[in-house]
C-alpha positions in Angstrom: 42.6 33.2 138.4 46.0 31.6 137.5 47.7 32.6 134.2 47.3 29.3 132.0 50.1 31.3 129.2 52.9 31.5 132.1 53.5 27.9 131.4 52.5 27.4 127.5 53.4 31.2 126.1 50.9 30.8 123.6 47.9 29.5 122.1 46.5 29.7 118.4 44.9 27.9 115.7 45.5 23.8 116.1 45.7 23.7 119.7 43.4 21.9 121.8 42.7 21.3 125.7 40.6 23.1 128.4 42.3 26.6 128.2 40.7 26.6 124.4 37.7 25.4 126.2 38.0 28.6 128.4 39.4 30.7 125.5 36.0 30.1 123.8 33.5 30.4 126.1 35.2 34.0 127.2 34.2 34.7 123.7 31.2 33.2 123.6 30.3 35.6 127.1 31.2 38.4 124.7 29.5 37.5 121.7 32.0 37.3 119.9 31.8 33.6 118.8 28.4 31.5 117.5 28.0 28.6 119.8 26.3 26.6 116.9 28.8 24.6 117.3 27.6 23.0 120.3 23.9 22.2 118.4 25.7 18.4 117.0 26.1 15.4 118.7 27.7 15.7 122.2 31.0 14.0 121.5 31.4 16.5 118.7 30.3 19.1 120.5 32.6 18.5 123.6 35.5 17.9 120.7 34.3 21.3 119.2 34.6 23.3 122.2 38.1 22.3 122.8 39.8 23.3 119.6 41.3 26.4 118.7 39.6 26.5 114.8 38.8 29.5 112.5 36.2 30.9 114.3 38.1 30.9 117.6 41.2 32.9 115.9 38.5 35.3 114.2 37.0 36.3 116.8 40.3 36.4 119.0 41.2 38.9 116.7 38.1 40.9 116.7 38.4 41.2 120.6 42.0 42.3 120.2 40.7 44.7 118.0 38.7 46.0 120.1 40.8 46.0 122.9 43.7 48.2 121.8 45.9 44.8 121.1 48.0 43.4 118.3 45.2 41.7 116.3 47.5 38.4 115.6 44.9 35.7 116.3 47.3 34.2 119.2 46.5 34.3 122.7 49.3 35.5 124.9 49.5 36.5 128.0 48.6 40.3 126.7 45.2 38.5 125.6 44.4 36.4 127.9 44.9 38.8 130.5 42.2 41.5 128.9 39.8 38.2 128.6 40.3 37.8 131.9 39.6 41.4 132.8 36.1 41.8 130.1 34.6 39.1 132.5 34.0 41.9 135.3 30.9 44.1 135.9 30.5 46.7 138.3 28.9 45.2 140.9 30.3 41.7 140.4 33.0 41.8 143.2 34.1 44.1 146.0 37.2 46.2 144.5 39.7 47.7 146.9 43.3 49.1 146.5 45.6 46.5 146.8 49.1 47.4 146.3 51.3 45.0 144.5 48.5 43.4 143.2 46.1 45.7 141.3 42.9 44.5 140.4 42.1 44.9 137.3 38.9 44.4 134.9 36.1 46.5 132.9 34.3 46.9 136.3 37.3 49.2 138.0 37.1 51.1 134.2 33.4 51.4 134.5 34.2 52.8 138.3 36.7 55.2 137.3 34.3 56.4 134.1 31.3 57.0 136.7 33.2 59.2 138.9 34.6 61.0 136.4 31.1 61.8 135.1 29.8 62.7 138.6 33.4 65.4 138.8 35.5 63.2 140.5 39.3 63.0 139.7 39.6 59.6 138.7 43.4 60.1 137.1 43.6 57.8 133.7 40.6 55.5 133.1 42.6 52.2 132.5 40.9 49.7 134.4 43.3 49.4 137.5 42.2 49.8 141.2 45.3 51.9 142.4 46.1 54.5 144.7 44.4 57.6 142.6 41.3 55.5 142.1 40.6 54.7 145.6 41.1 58.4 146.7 38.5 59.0 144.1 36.4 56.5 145.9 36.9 58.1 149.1 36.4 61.3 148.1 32.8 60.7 147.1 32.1 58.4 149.8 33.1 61.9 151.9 30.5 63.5 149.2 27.5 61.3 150.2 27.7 60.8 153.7 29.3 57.2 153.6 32.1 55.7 155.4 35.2 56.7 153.3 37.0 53.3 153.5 38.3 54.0 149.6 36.7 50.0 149.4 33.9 50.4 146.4 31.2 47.3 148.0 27.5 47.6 148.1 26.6 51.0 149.9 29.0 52.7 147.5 27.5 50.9 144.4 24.1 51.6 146.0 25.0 55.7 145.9 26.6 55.5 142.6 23.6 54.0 141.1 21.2 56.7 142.7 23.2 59.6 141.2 22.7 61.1 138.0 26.3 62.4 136.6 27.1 66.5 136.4 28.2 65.6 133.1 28.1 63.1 130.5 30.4 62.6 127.6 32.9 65.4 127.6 36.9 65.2 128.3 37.6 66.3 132.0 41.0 64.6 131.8 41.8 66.3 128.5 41.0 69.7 129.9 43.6 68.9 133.2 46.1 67.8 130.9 46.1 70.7 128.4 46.0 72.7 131.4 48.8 71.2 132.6 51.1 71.2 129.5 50.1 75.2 129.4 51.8 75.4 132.6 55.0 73.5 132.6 55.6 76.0 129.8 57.7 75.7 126.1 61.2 75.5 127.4 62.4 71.9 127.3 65.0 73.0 130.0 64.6 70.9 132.8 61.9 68.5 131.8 62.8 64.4 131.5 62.1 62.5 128.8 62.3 58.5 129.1 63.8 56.7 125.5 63.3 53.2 125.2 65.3 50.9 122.9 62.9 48.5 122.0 64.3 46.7 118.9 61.9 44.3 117.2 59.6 41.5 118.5 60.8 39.3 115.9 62.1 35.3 115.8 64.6 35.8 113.6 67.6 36.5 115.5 69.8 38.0 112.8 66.5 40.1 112.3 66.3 41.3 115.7 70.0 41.9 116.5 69.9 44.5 113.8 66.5 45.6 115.0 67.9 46.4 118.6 71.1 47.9 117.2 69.6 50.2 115.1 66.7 51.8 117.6 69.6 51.6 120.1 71.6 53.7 118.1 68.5 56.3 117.3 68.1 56.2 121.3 71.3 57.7 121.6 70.7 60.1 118.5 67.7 61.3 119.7 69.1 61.5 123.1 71.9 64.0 122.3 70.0 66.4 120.9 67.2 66.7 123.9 70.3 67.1 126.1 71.4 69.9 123.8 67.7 71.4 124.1 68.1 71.2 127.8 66.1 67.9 128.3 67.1 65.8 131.2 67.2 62.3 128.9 67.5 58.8 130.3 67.8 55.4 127.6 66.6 52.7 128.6 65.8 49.0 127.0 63.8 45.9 127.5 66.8 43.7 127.7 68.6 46.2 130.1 66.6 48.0 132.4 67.9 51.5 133.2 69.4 51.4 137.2 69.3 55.6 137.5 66.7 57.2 139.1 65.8 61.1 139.7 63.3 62.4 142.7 61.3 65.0 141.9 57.3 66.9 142.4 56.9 66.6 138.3 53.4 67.1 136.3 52.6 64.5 134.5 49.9 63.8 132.2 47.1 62.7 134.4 47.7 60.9 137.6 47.7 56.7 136.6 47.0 54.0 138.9 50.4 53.2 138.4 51.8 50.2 141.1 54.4 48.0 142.2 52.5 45.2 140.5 54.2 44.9 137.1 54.8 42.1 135.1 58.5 40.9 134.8 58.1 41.7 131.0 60.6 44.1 129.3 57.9 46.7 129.1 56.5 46.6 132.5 60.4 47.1 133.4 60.9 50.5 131.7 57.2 51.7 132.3 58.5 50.9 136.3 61.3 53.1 135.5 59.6 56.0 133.5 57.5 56.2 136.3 60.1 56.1 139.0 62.4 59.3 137.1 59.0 61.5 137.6 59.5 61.9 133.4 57.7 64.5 131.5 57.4 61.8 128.7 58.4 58.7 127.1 59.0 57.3 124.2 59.6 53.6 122.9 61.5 53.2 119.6 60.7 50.1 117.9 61.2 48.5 113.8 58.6 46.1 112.9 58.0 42.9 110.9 56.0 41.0 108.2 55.6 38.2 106.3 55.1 40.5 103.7 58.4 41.7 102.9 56.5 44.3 100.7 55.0 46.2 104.1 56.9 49.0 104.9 56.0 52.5 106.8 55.7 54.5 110.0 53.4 54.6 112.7 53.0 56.1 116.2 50.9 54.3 119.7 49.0 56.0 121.9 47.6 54.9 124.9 43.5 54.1 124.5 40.9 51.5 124.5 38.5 52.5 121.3 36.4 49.5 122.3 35.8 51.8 125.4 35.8 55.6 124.3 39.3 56.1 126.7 42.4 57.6 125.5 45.2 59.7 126.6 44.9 62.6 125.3 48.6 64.2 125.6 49.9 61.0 124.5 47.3 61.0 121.4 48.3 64.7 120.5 52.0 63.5 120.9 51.8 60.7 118.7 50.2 62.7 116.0 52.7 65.2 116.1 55.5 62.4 115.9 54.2 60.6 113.0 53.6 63.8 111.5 57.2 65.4 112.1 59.1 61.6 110.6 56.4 61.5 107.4 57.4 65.1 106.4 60.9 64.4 106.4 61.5 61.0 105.2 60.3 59.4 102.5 58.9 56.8 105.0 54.7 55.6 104.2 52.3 57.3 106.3 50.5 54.4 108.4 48.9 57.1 110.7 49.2 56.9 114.4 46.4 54.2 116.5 45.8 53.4 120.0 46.7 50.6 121.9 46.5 49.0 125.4 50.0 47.6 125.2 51.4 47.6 128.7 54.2 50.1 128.2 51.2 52.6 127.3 49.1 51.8 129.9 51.3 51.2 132.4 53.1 54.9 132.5 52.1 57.8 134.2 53.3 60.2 132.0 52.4 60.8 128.1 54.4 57.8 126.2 54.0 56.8 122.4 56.0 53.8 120.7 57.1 55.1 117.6 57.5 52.1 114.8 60.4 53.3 112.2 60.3 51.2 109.1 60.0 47.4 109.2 63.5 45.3 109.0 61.8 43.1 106.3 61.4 45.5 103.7 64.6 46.1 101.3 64.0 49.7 101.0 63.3 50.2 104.8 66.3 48.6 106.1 68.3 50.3 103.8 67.1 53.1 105.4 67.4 52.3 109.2 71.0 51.2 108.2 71.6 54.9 106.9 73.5 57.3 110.1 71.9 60.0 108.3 68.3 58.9 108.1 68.5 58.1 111.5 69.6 61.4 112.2 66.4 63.0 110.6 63.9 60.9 112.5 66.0 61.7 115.7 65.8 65.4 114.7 61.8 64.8 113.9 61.0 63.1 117.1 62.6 65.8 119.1 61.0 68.5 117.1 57.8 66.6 117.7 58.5 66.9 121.8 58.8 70.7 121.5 55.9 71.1 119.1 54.0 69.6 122.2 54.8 72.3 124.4 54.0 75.3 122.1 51.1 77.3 122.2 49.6 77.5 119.0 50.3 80.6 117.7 53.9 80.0 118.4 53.8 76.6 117.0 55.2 76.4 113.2 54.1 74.2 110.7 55.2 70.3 110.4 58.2 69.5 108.9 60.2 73.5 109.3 61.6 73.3 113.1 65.2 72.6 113.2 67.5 71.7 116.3 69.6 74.7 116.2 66.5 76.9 116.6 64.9 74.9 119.7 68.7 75.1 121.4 69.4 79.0 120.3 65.9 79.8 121.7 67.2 78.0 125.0 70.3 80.4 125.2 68.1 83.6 124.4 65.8 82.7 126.8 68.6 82.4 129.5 
């Protein structure tokens, strides 16, 4: 279905037309909106169902919410595009692999959640029909005795419905990823780490020059000292997507339906990239904004969909460790660490948190962003945070004591 927000970016409270129309009936599918609405007279009731009112941006909100998005009330293309995919139950259409243009929707979730119960390796459940989902499919195709065409139609729904999973509930990725962490061992040397410069989503463009020069300059801060740990470290941006690239066989998180069809968006651009360096991690440094100049704080992003019990677990464990190391040694509020579907997140293959530092429209936060040697202490903390990831616990020391000079002296020792 064609993307009505590629030709008007958004649409909120006030607007009218027949993309509200859609907007609300989405949300009426979901329960998410009354349709009392619709109980007046018919003129009113047409007139109702074509305007973007107070209920409509409620329960926009609510779904985003629920769906891992900025809960702003305002349907973007991030929005409309999860509407789009909560339409779809397994069973509804025929889903195949098809590269450059991955379907998407709650049904290929619901797939990649069934085979993972029956002990299938199903990669990331995100809800994209990629290459590691439709080896899944063919490998339990193989399992019952079925044509293994990787193509989930009716004979393969049929099978899935008959069978009762090994397991239910439980965290089969989580165990393959801690497994795999343990084995790419607690010397940084050699592994990549992806940083993205991602400024501020902000209108104010005195605002958001200052926002992209200062996580621009903590990029490079943070970048240095990875290099000195023996971290491979690329920057990257948005605006200016990164033209190197490495080759490599490199572990990653958990194999992610991960295609050539992402959006032309600044994040799709850098999550293309993370994925193309083979990166151990990445991470997207961002300020943020209010109306309220009186906000102010830190907090980390994870990939997951609460709304759906997913999550990635590395990239969960990462972001805690993150917002942990920057709230112990700033003076920075604790906002905690939350998971999103934002497409950077989803998008990546490997682990990847955005870290929000401060908000550029609070006086005592933009005091400190514009501080060299604040920024030097979150650089510092979100590179202590990527070797905390790697250390078995027992070797792992308490948040907040981990300097630099130990991670890069234990390098030479270890040489």
């Amino acid at each position: 279905m064609p993307d009505p927000t590629a030709s008007q970016p958004v649409f909120r409270h006030g607007d009218l037309g027949d993309v509200v129309a859609e907007i609300r009936d989405r949300l009426l599918q979901l329960g998410l909106l009354d349709d009392g609405d619709a109980a007046g007279a018919e003129a009113d009731a047409r007139q109702a169902a074509a305007t973007y009112d107070e209920d409509v941006e409620r329960a926009v909100r609510a779904f985003q919410q629920q769906r891992g998005l900025s809960a702003d009330g305002i349907v973007g293309r991030a929005t409309w595009r999860a509407l789009d995919e909560a339409r779809w139950r397994l069973g509804d259409r025929v889903l195949v692999h098809l590269p450059g243009n991955l379907q998407t929707g709650d049904d290929v979730l619901a797939l990649q959640r069934r085979l993972l119960d029956l002990g299938f390796k199903t990669g990331r459940v995100d809800g994209r029909f990629g290459a590691v989902t439709e080896d899944a499919v063919r490998d339990f195709q193989r399992n019952i005795g079925i044509p293994p065409d990787g193509t989930c139609g009716p004979a393969t729904l049929k099978a899935l419905s008959r069978l009762a999973p090994m397991v239910q509930g439980g965290k089969p990725n989580a165990m393959r990823s801690e497994e795999r962490i343990r084995r790419e061992g607690p010397q940084l040397t050699g592994k990549i780490v992806v940083i993205d410069a991602a400024g501020a989503d902000v209108a104010d463009p005195a605002l958001r020059t200052l926002a992209q020069r200062v996580t621009t300059d903590l990029a490079r801060r943070v970048e240095g000292r990875l290099v000195a740990t023996g971290v491979q470290a690329y920057l990257t941006s948005p605006q200016a997507p990164a033209s190197q690239t490495t080759e490599g066989d490199v572990d990653t998180d958990v194999d992610t339906d991960v295609d050539t069809d992402v959006d032309n968006d600044g994040a799709s651009r850098v999550a293309d990239f993370a994925n193309r360096t083979a990166a151990h991690l990445c991470v997207s440094l961002q300020v943020d904004a209010s109306e309220n100049t009186g906000t102010r704080g830190v907090s980390t992003y994870y990939y997951g969909i609460e709304a759906h019990g997913v999550a990635s677990w590395v990239g969960e464990r990462f972001a805690g460790l993150v917002q942990r190391e920057i709230v112990a040694r700033t003076d920075l509020p604790d906002l905690r660490s939350h998971a999103r579907s934002w497409d950077l997140l989803r998008q990546t293959q490997m682990p990847a948190v955005c870290v929000e530092v401060g908000y550029v429209t609070n006086p005592e936060d933009a005091a400190r962003l514009a501080d060299p040697a604040f920024r030097d202490v979150v650089a510092e903390a979100i590179v202590v945070a990527v070797q905390r990831l790697y250390l078995a616990p027992e070797s792992d020391p308490h948040t907040g004591v981990l300097r630099i000079d130990q991670i890069a002296a234990a390098r030479h020792q270890s040489r």
